[in-house]
PyMOL commands that place a pseudoatom at each C-alpha (Angstrom):
pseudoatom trace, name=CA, resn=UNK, resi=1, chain=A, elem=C, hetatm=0, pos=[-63.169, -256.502, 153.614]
pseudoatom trace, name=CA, resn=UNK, resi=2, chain=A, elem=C, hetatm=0, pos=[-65.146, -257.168, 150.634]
pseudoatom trace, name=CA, resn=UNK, resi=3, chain=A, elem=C, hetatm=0, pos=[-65.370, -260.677, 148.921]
pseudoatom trace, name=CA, resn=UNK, resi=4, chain=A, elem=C, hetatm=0, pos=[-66.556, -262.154, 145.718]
pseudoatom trace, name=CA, resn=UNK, resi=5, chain=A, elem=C, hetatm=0, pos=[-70.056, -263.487, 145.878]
pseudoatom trace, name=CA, resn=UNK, resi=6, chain=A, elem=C, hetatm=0, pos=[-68.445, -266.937, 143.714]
pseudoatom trace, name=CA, resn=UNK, resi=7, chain=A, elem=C, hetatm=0, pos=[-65.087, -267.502, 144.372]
pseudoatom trace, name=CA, resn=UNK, resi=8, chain=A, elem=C, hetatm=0, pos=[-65.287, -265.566, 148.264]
pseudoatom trace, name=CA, resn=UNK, resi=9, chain=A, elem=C, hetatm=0, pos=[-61.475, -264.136, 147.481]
pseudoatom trace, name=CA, resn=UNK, resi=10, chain=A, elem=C, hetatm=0, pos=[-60.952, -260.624, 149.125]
pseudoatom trace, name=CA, resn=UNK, resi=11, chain=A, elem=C, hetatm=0, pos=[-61.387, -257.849, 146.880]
pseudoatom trace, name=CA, resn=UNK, resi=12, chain=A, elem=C, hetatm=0, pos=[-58.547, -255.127, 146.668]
pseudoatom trace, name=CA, resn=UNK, resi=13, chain=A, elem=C, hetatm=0, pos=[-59.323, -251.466, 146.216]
pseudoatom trace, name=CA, resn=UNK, resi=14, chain=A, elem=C, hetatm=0, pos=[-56.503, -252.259, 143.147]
pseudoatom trace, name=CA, resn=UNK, resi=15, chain=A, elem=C, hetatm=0, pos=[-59.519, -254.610, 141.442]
pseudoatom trace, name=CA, resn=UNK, resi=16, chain=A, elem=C, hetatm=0, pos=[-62.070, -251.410, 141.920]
pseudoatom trace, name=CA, resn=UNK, resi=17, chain=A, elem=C, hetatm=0, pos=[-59.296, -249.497, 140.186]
pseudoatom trace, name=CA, resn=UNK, resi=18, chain=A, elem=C, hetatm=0, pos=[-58.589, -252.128, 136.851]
pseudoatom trace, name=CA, resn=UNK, resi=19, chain=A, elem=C, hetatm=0, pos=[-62.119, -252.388, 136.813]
pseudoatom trace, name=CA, resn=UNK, resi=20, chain=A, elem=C, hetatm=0, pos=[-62.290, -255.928, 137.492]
pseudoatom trace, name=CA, resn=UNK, resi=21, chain=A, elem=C, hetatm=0, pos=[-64.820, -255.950, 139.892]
pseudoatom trace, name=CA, resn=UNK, resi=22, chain=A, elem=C, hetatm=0, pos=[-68.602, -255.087, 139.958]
pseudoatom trace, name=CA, resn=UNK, resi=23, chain=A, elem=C, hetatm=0, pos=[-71.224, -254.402, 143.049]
pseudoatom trace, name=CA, resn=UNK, resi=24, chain=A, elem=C, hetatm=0, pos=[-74.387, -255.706, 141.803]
pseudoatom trace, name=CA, resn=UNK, resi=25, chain=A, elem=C, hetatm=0, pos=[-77.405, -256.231, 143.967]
pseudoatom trace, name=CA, resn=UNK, resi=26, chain=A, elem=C, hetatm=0, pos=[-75.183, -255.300, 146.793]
pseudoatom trace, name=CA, resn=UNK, resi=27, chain=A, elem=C, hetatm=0, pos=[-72.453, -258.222, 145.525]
pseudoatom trace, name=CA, resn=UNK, resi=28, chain=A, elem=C, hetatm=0, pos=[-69.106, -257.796, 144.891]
pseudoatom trace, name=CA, resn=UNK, resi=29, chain=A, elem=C, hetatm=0, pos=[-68.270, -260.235, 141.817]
pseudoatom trace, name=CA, resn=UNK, resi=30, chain=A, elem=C, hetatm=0, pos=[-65.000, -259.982, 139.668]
pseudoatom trace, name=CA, resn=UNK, resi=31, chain=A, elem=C, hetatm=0, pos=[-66.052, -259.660, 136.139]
pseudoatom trace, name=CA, resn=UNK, resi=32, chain=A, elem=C, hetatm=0, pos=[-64.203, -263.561, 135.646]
pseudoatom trace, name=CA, resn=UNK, resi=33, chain=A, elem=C, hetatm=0, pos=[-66.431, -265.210, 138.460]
pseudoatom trace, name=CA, resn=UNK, resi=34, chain=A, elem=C, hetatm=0, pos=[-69.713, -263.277, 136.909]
pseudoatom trace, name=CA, resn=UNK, resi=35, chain=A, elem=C, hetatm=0, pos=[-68.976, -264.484, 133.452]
pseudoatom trace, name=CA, resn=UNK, resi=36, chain=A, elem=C, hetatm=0, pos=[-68.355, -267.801, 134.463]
pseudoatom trace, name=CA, resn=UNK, resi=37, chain=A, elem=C, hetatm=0, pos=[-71.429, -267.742, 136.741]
pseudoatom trace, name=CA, resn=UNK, resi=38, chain=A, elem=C, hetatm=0, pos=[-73.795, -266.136, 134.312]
pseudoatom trace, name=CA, resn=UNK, resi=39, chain=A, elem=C, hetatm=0, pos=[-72.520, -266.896, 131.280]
pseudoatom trace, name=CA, resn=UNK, resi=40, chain=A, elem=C, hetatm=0, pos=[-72.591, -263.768, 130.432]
pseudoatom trace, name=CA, resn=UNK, resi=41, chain=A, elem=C, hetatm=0, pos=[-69.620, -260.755, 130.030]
pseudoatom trace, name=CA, resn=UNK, resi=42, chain=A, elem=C, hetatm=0, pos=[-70.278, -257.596, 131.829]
pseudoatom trace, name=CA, resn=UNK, resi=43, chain=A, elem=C, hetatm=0, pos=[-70.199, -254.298, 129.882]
pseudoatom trace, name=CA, resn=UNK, resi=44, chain=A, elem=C, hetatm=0, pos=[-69.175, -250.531, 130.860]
pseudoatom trace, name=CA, resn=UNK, resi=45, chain=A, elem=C, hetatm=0, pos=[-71.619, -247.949, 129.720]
for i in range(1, 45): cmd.bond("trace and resi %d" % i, "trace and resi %d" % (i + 1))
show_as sticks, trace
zoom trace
């Protein structure tokens, strides 16, 4: 099971779906923790 680089919750396949969580660097981060992190808000292309 997958967990959130910040907040180390499990990620759901359901939070793949919603598009909630992203994989960078080989990370799994919900967009929340990567805002709050980075200060910055993650955008779909």
């Amino acid at each position: 099971m997958n967990c959130c680089a910040l907040c180390n919750e499990p990620i759901d396949e359901i939070d793949f779906e919603v598009s909630s969580v992203e994989v960078i660097n080989g990370e799994y981060w919900h967009a929340d923790c990567f805002a709050e992190y980075f200060s910055e808000v993650l955008e779909k292309v």
